[in-house]
C-alpha positions in Angstrom: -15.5 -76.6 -84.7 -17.9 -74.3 -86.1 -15.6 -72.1 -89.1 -16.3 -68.8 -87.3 -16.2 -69.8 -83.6 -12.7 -68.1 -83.1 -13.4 -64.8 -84.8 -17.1 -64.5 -83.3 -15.1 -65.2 -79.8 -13.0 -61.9 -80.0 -16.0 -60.7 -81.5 -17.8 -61.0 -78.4 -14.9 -60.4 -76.4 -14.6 -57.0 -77.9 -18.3 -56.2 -78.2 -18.7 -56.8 -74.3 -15.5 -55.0 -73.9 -17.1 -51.8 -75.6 -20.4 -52.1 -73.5 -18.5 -52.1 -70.5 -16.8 -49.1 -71.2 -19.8 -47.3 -72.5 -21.1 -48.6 -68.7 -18.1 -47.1 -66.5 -18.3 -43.7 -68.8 -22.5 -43.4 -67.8 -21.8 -44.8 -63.9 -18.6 -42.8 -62.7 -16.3 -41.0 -65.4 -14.3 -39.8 -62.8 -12.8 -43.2 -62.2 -11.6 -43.7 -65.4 -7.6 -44.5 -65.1 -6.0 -41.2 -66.3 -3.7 -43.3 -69.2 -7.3 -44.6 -71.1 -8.6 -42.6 -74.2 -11.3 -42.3 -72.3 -9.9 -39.8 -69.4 -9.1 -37.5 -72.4 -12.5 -36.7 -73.8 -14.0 -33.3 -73.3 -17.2 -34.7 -71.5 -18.8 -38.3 -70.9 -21.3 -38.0 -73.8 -17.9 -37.7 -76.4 -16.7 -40.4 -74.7 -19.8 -42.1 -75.5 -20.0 -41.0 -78.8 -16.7 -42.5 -79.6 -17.4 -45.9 -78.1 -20.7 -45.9 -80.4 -18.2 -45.0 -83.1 -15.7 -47.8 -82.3 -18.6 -50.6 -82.0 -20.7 -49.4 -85.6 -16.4 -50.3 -86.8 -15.9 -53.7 -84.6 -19.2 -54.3 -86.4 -18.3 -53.4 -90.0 -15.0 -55.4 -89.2 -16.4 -58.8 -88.2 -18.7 -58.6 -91.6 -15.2 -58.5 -93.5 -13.4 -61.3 -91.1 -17.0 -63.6 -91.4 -16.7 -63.1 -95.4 -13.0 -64.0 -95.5 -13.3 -67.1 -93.6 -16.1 -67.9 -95.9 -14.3 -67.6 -98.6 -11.4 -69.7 -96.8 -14.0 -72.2 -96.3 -15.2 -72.3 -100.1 -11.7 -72.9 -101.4 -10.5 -75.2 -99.6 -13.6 -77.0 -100.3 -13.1 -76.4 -103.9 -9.0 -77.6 -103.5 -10.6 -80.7 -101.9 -13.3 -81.4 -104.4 -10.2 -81.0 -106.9 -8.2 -83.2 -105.1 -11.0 -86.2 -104.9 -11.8 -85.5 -109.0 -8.5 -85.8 -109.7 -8.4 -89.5 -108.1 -11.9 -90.6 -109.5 -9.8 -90.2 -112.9 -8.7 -93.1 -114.8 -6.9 -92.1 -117.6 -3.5 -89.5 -118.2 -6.1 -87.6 -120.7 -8.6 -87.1 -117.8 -6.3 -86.3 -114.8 -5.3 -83.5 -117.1 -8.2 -82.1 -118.2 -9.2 -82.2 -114.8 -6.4 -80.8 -113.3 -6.1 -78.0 -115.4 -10.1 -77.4 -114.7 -9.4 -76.7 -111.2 -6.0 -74.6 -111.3 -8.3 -72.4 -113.5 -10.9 -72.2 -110.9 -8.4 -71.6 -108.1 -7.7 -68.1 -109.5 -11.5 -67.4 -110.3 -12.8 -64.3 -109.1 -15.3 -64.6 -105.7 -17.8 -63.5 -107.9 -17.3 -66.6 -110.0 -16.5 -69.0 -106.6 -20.1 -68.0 -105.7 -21.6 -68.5 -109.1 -20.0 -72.1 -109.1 -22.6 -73.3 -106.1 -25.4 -71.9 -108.0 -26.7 -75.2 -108.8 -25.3 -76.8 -105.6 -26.8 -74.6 -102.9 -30.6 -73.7 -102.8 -31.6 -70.0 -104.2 -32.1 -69.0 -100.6 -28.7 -69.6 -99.5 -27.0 -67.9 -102.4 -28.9 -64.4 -102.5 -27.9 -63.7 -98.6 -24.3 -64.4 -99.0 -24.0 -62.2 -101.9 -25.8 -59.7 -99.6 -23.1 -60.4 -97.4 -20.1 -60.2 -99.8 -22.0 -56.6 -101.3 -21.3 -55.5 -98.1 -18.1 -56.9 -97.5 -16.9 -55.2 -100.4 -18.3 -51.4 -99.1 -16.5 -51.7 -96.2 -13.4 -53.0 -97.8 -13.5 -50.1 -100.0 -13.7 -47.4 -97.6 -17.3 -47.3 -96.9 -18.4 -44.5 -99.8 -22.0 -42.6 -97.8 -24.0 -42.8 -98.9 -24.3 -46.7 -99.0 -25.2 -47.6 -102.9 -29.1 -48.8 -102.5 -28.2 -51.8 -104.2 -25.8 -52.8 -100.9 -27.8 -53.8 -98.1 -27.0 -53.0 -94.5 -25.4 -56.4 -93.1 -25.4 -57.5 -88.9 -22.6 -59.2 -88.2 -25.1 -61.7 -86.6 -26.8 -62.5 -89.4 -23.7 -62.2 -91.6 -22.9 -65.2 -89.7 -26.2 -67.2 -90.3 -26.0 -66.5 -93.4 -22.8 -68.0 -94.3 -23.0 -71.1 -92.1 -26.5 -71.8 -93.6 -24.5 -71.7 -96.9 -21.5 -73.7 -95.6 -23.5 -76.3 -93.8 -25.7 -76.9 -97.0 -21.8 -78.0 -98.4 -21.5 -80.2 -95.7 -19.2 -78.1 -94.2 
């Protein structure tokens, strides 16, 4: 199973659950159930302003939830890479020094987690997902307008292509 397939599935779910909305508002508002937000706009086109609202958030949201799983992904890989350089040992003095290695890089920062596959991944998958972490981090952090140059704006979609690209070229 692809890492993000669950979270892009509510994704989607949601997304299509937005567009439907946005669909019944423009067709018939009038036949709206009276308990829904949506029977208590003023008009149609607040309605529809809201839904727009809600989806530019699902979006922002997924860009988080893709970036944490990533991150999921890259430790565990790192606790597994620990786990196999810690067998390949064969002295007490090396099973140390390696074990003490890796409890240092479980606490690294992501910034550091990233740096660590500099040499591993190709230049081309690295610069996107840190793209994709900048981002990440805006959102995170309440989303400050306007968005700092040096953050670019992120799709969920290709938030997603970005990261598996990385993760793949892991063999994950």
């Amino acid at each position: 199973m692809e890492p993000f397939e669950g979270v892009w599935s509510w994704y989607q779910y949601a997304g299509d659950s937005i567009r439907l909305a946005a669909q019944q508002v423009e067709a018939d508002p009038d036949s709206i159930p009276p308990g829904l937000v949506f029977s208590q706009h003023a008009s149609p086109q607040e309605a529809l302003s809201n839904l727009a609202k809600a989806r530019a958030e699902l979006n922002d949201l997924m860009v988080l939830v893709l970036f944490a799983v990533f991150e999921q992904a890259l430790r565990g890989h790192l606790a597994q890479t620990s786990a196999d350089a810690h067998r390949s040992v064969s002295s007490e003095t090396q099973a140390s020094l390696v074990s003490g290695a890796f409890k240092r890089l479980e606490k690294c920062s992501l910034e550091q987690l990233l740096a660590l596959y500099r040499n591993v991944v190709e230049a081309g998958l690295l610069k996107p997902a840190q793209h994709v972490k900048a981002y990440r981090n805006w959102v995170a952090h309440g989303k400050k307008e306007p968005r700092p140059a040096e953050v670019p704006e992120v799709a969920p979609a290709g938030a997603r292509d970005s990261l598996t690209r990385f993760l793949r070229a892991l063999g994950l």
